[in-house]
C-alpha positions as CSV (number, residue, x, y, z in Angstrom):
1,X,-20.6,177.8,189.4
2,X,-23.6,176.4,190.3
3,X,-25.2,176.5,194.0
4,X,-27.2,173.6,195.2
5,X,-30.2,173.9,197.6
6,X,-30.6,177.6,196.6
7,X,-34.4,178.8,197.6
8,X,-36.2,180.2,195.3
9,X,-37.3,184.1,195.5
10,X,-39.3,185.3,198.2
11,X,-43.3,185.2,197.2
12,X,-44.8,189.1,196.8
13,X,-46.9,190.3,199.6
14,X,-50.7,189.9,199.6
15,X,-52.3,192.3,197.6
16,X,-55.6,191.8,199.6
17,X,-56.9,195.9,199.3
18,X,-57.4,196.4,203.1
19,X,-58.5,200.2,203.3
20,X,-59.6,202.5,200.3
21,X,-60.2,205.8,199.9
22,X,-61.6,207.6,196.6
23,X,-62.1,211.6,196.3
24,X,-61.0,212.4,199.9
25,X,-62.5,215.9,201.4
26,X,-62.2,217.6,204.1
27,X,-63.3,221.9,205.0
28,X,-62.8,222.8,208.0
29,X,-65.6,226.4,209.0
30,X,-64.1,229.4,209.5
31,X,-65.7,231.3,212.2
32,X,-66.8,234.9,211.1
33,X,-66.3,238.1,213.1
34,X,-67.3,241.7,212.5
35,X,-68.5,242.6,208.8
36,X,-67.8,239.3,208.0
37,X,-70.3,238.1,210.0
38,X,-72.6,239.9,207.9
39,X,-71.9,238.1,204.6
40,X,-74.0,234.8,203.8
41,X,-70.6,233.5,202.2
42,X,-69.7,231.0,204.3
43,X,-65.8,230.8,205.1
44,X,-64.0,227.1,204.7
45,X,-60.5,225.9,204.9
46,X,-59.8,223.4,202.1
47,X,-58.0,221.2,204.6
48,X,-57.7,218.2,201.8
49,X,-59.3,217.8,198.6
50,X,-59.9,215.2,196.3
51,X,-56.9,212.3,197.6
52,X,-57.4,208.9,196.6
53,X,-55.6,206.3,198.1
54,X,-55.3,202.2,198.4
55,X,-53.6,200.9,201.3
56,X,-53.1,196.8,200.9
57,X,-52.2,194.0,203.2
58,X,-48.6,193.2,204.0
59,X,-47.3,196.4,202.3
60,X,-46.0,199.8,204.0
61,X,-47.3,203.2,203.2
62,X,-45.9,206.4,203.9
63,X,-47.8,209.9,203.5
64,X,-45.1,212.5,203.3
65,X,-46.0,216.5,202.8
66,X,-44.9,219.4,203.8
67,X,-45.8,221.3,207.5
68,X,-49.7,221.9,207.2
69,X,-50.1,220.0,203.9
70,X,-52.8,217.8,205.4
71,X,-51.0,214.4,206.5
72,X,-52.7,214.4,209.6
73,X,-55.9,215.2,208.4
74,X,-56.1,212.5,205.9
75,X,-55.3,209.8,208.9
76,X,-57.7,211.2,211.2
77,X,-60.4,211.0,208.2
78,X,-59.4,207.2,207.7
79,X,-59.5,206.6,211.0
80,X,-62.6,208.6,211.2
81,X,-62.1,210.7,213.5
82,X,-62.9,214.0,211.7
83,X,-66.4,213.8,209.6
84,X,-65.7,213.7,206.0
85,X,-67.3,216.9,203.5
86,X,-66.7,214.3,200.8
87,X,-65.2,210.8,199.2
88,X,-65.9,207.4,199.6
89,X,-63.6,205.0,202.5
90,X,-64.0,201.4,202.2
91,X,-63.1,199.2,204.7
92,X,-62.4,195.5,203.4
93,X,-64.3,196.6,200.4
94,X,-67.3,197.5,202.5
95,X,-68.5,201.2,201.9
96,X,-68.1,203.5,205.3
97,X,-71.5,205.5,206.0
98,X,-70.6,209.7,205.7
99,X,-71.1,210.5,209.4
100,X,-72.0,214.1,208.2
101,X,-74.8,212.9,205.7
102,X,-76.3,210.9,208.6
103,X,-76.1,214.6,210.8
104,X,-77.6,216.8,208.8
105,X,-79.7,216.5,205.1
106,X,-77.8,219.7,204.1
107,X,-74.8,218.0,203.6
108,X,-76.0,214.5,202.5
109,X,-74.9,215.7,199.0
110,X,-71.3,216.1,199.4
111,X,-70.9,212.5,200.1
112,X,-70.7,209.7,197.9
């Protein structure tokens, strides 16, 4: 059987790369009390570490995770909300200056 005036498939998406990030990072201080407040350690939360992710034009992503694995810590680093401790973000290809290295030389390093 042959079908006449039949379309042909659907074309794929753009692949344009509209956001990018490379080596994510993100410690949260802990705030010391007591003999703790004594030690020169300094206390962090690894909040994220180290995620890598493209997001491209025209397709859906979805960030799943458990309760507290850092979903919403990730966004609000894309989104820039929350300094990043480290990583690269590229909007549009175009590098995204680390609001921390610009606040203080100390952490200028971490950034990339």
């Amino acid at each position: 059987m042959t079908l006449h005036g039949t379309s042909s498939p659907p074309a794929p998406p753009d692949t344009e790369v509209v956001l990018e990030a490379d080596g994510l990072t993100k410690h949260f201080a802990v705030r010391r009390t007591g003999r703790q407040a004594m030690t020169r350690a300094p206390r962090v939360v690894h909040a994220v570490d180290d995620v890598s992710l493209t997001l491209r034009r025209g397709r859906v992503t979805a960030l799943v995770g458990e309760s507290g694995s850092g979903k919403s810590t990730v966004a609000r680093l894309l989104a820039q909300l929350y300094p990043r401790t480290g990583g690269d973000i590229r909007l549009l290809g175009i590098r995204s200056p680390c609001a921390e290295a610009a606040a203080s030389a100390r952490t200028a390093g971490r950034c990339r």
